[in-house]
N, C-alpha and C positions, 0 to 999 in steps of 0.2 A: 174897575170892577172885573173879577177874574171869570173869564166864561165856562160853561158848566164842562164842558171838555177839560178844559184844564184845571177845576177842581175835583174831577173824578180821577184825571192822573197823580196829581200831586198826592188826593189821599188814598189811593192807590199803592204809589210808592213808600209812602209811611206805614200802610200796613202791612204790604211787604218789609219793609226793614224792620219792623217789632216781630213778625213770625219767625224768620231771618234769626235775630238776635233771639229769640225761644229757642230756637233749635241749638244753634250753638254754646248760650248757657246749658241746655240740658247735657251736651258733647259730653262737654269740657267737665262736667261735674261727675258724669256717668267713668267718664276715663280713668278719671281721680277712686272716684270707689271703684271699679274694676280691679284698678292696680294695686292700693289698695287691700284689695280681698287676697290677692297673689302672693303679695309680700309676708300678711299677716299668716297664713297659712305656710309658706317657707318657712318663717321665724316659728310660728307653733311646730313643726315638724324635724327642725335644728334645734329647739332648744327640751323641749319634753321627752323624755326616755319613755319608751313601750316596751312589752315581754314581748316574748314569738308570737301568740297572738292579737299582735300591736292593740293592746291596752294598756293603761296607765298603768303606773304603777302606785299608786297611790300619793297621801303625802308627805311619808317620811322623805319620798325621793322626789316628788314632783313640784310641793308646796311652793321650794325656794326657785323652784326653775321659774313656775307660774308669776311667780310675783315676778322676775324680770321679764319675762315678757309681757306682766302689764306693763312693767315701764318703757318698752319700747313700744309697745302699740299704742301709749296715749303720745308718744312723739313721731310715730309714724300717722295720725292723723291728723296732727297737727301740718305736718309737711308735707303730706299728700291732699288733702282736702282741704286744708284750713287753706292754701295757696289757692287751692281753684276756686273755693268762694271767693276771695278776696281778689280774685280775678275779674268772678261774676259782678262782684256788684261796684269795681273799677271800673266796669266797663257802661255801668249807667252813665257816666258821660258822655258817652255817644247817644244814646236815647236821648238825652237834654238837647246835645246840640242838633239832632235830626228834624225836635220840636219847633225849633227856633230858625231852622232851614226852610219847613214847609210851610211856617207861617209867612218867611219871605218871600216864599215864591206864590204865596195867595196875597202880595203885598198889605201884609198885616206888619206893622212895625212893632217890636219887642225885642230886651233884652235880660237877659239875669242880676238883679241885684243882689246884694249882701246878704237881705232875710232869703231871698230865692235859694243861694247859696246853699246856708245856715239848713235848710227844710232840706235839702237835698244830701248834704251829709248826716243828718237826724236819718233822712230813711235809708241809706246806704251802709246804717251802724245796725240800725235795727236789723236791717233784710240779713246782715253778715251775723250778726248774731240767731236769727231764725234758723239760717243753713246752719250754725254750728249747734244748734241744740238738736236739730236730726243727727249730727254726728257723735254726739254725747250720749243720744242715747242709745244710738247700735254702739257705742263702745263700752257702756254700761252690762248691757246685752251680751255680749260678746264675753267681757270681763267675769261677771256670775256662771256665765254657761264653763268656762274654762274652770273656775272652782268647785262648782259643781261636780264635773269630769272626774276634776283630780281625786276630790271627796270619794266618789262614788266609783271608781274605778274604771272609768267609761272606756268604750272601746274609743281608740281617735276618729275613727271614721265617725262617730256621731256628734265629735267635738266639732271637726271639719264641718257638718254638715247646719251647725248652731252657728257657726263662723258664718258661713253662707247664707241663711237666711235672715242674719241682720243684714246684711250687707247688697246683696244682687239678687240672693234668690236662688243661684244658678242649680247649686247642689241641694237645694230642698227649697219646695214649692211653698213651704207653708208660711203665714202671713203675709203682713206687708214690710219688706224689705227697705231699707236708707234708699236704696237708690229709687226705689220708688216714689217715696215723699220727698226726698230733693229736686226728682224733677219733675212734679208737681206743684211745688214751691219755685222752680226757675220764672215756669211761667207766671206762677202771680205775682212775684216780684218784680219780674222785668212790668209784665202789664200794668203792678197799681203803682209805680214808680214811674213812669210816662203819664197815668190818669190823674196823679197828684200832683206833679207837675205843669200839666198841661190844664185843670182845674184854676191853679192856682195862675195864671198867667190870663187865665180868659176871664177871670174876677178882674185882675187887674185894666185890661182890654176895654172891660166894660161888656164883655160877651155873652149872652145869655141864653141860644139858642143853639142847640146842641144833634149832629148827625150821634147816632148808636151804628159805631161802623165796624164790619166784621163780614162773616161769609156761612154762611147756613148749612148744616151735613145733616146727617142722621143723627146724628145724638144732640145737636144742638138743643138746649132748654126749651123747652114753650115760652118762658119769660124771654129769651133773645129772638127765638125764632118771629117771636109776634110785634117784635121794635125795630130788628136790626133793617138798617140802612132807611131808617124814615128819619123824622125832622122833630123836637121835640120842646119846650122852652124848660128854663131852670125851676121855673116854679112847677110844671105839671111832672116831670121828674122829681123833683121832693116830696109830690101828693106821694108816691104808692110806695106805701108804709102797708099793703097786708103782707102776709107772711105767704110765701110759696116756696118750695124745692130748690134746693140747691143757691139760696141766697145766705149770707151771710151777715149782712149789712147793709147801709142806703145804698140802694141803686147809683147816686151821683158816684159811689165810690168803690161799690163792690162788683159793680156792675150784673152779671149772672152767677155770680158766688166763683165759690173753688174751681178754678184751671178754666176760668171762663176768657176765652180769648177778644171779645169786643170789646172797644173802646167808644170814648165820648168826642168827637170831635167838632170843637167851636167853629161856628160860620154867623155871617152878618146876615140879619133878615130880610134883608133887601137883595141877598146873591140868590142867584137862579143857581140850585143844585142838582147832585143826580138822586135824593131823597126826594126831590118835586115830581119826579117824571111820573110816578103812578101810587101819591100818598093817599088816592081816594079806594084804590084795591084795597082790600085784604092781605094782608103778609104770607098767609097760610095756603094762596092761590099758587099754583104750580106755575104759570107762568113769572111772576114776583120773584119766586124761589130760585126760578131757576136762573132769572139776571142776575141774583143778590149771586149765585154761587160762578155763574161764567165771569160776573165782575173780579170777582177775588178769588178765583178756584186757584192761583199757587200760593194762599195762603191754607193756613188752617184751622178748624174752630174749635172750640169743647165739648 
């Protein structure tokens, strides 16, 4: 039986490598739209003609330019971002086998079989498909704002600045930008991509008894702030069916809704955890709080 010190490292370590691996999906996908934005806006400025006070020229002259740089810009998303999603959720491999590390080193025996597989490329199609329908639609976005332009005579400078605000934002504030919602989706992919995973393993296990592990800020939920790092069984986690803020779906699965960073982690009932050392407090006690966040403070929460 593993002693509470070294399951507070072990799951430690694991939540370290999922915040870890947040960060750097978010990078890598931020990089991808950056550049991205750069290219797209060189090619709009190479290929559309302006008068002296760089506005369109309308579409006797600009129609036929537009159309080809639609066709380079649905090929430059495809080669710039279609590659770094398909990087991102490449890389859930490593998530799988980090699962499968840290239950050996809590001497829990498991491996992946075939359906294991099979569900893990199911979600790795989807998740890849999710990242690219944020990029469908800033290209959609982007695509109308440049006919519009043309239609309307727009100066470039507000073409440029519709460019921008699908995309990063940089050059106009207004809405919510691609890169936005992609890296808000990094997180919850990588996240329910580990919880589904690791769900499905602790069924298999025979494991029913579940830490809510994660690290408590200021914006933390009330629904996490009032579970994270206690002890919980399968069946009293499928009671709480009411509806609250920022959920999405079953708790076993969605855990505190959108860009929520805890997870579910299976333990034997019989192991002495660090969810035992003061389950009879209150979560919302400043002393609690401030373990749950010195525990984990170089991660981060939602």
């Amino acid at each position: 039986m593993p002693s509470r010190s070294k399951i507070s490292r072990v799951l430690d370590e694991q939540n370290r490598f999922l915040m870890l691996s947040v960060k750097e999906d978010q990078a890598a996908l931020l990089e991808a739209i950056e550049e991205l934005e750069r290219r797209i806006l060189r090619m709009a400025q190479r290929r559309l003609e302006v008068d002296g006070a760089e506005k369109l020229l309308g579409p006797k002259v600009n129609l036929k330019q537009a159309q080809q740089l639609h066709e380079e810009l649905v090929r430059e998303f495809e080669s710039k971002y279609g590659k770094a999603a398909k990087s991102v959720v490449k890389g859930y491999t490593e998530v799988a086998e980090e699962i499968l590390s840290s239950w050996s080193d809590l001497g829990i025996a498991a491996k992946y079989t075939g359906l294991d597989r099979d569900m893990m490329d199911t979600l790795r199609t989807s998740y890849y498909d999710e990242f690219m329908k944020f990029g469908k639609a800033a290209e959609q976005t982007m695509v109308r704002a440049m006919y519009d332009a043309v239609a309307g005579q727009s100066g470039f400078d507000a073409l440029e600045q519709a460019i921008s605000a699908a995309l990063t934002g940089k050059l106009a504030k207004n809405g919510r930008p691609m890169s936005t919602y992609a890296g808000m989706f990094a997180n919850d992919a990588t996240m329910n991509f580990h919880n589904s995973v690791t769900l499905k393993k602790a069924a298999d296990a025979g494991m029913d008894v579940f830490i809510y592990y994660g690290n408590v800020m200021a914006t933390t939920r009330p629904f996490c702030s009032e579970r994270v790092m206690k002890k919980f069984t399968r069946k009293e986690i499928d009671s709480w069916t009411f509806p609250w803020a920022g959920k999405s779906g079953p708790a076993m699965t969605h855990r505190g809704g959108y860009n929520c960073r805890h997870h579910w982690v299976p333990v034997r009932p019989e192991w002495d955890t660090p969810a035992d050392e003061e389950d009879s407090k209150p979560m919302t006690s400043v002393g609690r709080m401030g373990k749950c966040i010195q525990r984990v403070r170089s991660s981060e929460g939602e």
